[in-house]
C-alpha positions, 0 to 999 in steps of 0.5 A: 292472199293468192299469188302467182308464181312464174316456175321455168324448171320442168324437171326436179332437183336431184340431191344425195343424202346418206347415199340415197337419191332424193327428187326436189320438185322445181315445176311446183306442180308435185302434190307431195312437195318438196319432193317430185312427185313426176308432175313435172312431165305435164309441162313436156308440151308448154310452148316457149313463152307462154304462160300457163296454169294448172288447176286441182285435176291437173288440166293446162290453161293458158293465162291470157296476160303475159304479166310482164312484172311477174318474178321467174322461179 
């Protein structure tokens, strides 16, 4: 079943395990998750309340609703 997922984070998790750093993907973009992948940087130009999605080649598009039920990650 497909879903929508609103993702508001545009940057990724940083954690340290056994002293090395590890990147947690947050945008939901990264085509190695859970880990960050630098995806992230094409949502640098997302305009503020919008709603946007990204197909497999990694283009933008706007989503004509807004979707006002939809849960934010």
């Amino acid at each position: 079943m497909a879903r929508i997922v609103k993702r508001t984070h545009t940057e990724p998790y940083m954690l340290v395990i056994n002293g090395e750093e590890k990147y947690l993907c947050r945008c939901g973009l990264s085509k190695n998750q859970p880990f960050c992948d630098g995806s992230h940087k094409l949502t640098t130009s997302e305009e503020g309340g919008k709603l946007y999605w990204y197909d497999d080649a990694g283009q933008r598009h706007e989503v004509a609703g807004d979707f006002p039920g939809i849960r934010t990650f």
